[in-house]
Backbone as ProteinMPNN parsed JSONL, in Angstrom:
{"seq_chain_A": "XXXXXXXXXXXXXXXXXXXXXXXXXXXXXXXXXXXXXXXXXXXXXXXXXXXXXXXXXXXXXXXXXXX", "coords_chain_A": {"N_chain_A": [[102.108, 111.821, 107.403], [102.499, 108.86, 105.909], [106.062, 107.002, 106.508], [109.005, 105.515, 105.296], [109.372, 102.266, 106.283], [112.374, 101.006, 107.496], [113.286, 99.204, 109.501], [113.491, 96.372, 110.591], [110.902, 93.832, 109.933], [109.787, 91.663, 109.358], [108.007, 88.719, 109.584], [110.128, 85.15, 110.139], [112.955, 86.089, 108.29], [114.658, 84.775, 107.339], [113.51, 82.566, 106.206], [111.782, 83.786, 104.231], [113.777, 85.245, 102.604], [115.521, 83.045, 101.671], [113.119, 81.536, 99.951], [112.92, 83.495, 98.307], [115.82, 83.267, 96.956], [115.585, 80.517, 95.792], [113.501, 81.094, 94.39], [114.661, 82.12, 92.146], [116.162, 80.389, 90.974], [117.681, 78.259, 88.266], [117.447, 80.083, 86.562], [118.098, 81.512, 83.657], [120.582, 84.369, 83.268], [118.71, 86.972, 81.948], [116.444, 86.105, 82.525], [116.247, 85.964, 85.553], [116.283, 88.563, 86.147], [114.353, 89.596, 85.15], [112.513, 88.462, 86.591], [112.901, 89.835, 88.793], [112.421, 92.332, 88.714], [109.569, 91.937, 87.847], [108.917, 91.195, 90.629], [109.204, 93.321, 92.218], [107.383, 95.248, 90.864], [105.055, 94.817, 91.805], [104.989, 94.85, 94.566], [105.718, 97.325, 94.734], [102.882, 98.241, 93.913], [101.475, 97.187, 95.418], [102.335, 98.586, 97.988], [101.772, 101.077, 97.12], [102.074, 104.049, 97.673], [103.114, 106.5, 96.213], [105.327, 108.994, 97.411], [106.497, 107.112, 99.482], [107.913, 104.826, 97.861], [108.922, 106.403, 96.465], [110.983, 107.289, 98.788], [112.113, 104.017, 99.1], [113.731, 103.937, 96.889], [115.553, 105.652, 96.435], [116.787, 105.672, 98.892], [117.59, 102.686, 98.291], [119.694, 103.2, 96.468], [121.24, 104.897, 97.569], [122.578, 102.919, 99.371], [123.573, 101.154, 97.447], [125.688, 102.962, 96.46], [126.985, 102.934, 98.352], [128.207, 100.792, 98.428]], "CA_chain_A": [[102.747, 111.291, 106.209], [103.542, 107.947, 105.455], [107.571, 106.999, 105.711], [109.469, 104.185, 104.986], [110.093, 101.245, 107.536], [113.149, 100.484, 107.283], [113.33, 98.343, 110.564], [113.177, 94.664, 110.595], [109.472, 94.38, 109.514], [108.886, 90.619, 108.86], [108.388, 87.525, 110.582], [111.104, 84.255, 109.645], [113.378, 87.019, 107.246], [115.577, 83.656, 106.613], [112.855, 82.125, 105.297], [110.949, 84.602, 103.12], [115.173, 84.972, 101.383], [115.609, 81.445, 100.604], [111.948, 81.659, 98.853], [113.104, 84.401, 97.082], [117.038, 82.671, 96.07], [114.963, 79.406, 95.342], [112.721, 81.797, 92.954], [115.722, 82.362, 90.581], [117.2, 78.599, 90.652], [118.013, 77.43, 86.966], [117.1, 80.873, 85.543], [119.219, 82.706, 83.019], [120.767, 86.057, 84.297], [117.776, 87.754, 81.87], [114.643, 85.745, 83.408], [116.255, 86.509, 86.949], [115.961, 90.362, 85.738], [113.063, 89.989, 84.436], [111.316, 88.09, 87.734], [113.359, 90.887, 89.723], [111.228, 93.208, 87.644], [107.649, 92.209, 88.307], [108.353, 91.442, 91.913], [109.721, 94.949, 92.811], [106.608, 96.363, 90.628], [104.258, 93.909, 92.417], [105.447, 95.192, 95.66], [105.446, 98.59, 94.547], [101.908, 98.312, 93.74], [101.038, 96.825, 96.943], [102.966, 99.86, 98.968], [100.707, 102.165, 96.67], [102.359, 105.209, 98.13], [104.699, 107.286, 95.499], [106.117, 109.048, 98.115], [106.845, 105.779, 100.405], [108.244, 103.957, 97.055], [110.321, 107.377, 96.057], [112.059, 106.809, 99.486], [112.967, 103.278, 98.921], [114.406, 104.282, 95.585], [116.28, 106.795, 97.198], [117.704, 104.337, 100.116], [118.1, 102.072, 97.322], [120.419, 104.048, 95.446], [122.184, 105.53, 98.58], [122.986, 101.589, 99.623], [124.417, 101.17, 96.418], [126.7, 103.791, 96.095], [127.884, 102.895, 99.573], [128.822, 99.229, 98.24]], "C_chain_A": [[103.349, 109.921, 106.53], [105.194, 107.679, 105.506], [107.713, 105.537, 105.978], [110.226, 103.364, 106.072], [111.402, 100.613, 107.107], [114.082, 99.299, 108.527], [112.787, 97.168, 109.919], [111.329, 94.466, 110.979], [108.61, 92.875, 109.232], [109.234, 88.913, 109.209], [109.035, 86.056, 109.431], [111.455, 85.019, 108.257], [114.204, 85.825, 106.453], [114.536, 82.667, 105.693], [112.354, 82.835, 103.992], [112.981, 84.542, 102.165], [115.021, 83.658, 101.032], [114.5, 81.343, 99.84], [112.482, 82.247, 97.812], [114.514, 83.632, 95.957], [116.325, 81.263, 95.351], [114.365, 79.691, 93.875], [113.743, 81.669, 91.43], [116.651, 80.953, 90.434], [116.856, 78.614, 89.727], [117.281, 78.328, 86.108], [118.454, 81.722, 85.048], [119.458, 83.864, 83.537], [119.359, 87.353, 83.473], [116.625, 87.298, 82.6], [115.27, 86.26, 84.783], [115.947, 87.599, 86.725], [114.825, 90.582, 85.679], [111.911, 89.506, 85.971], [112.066, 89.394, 89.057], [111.978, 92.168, 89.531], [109.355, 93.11, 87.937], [107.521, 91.646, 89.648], [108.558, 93.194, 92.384], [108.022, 95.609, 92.012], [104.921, 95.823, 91.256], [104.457, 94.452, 93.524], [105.398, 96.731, 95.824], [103.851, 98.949, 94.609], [101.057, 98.193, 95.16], [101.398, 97.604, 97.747], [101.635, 101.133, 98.778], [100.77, 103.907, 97.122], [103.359, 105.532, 97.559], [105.323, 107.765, 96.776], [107.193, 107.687, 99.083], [108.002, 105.019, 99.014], [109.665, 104.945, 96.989], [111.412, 107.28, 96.988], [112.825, 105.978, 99.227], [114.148, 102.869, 98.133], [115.533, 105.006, 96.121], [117.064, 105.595, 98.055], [118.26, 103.222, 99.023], [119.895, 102.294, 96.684], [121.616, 104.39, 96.248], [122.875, 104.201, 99.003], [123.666, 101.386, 98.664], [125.499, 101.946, 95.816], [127.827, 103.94, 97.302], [128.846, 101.742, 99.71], [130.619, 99.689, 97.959]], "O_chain_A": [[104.37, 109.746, 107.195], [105.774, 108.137, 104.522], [107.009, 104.703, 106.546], [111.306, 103.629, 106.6], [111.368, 99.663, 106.325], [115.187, 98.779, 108.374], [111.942, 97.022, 109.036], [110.715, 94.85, 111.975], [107.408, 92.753, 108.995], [110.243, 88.214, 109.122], [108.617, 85.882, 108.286], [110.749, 84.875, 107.259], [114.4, 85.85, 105.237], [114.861, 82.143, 104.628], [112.566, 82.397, 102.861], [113.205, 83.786, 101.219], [114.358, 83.29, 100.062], [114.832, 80.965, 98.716], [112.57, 81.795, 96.671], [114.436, 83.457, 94.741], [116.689, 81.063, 94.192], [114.49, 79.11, 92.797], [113.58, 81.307, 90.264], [117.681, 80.761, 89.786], [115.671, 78.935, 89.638], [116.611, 77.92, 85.16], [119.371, 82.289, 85.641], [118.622, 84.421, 84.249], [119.023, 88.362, 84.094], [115.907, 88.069, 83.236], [114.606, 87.211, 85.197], [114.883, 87.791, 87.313], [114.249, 91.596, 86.072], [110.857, 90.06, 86.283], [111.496, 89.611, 90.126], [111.003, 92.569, 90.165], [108.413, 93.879, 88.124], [106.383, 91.489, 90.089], [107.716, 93.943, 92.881], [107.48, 96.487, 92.684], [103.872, 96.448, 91.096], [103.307, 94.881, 93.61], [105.087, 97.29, 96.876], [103.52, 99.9, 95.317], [100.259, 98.951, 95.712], [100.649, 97.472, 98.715], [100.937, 101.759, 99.576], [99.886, 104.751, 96.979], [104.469, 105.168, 97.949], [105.946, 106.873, 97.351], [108.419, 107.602, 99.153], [109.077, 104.666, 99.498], [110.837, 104.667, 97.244], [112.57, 107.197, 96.581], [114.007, 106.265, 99.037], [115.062, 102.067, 98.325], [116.603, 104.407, 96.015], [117.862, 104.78, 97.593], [119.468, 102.985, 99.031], [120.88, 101.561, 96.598], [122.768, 104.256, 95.836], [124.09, 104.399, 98.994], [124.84, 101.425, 99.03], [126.113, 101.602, 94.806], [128.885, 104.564, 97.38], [129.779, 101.561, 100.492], [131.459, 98.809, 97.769]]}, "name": "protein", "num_of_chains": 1, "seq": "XXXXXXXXXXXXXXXXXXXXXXXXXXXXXXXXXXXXXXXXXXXXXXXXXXXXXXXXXXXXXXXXXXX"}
């Protein structure tokens, strides 16, 4: 079975973020939502493993309730 990497997984991580904060420069708080939105289901798609995804959801969720 498939599980979810949650180890440091990807080469220059400071770069790939600033891509991403760059992404949402001089967008309204709905277009940021909304490009939040079809990367996560873009990414989802590309995982292609419900289980694997249901984890991250899960870790997701658990990170957030730990804030």
């Amino acid at each position: 079975m498939v599980r979810l990497n949650t180890e440091a997984n990807i080469v220059d991580a400071d770069g790939v973020y600033q891509k991403l904060i760059d992404a949402h420069q001089g967008l309204t708080d709905a277009d940021s939502m909304a490009l939040n939105a079809r990367l996560i289901l873009l990414l989802i798609n590309h995982v292609g493993d419900k289980a694997v995804v249901s984890e991250a959801i899960d870790a997701a969720r658990r990170q957030d309730a730990q804030s």
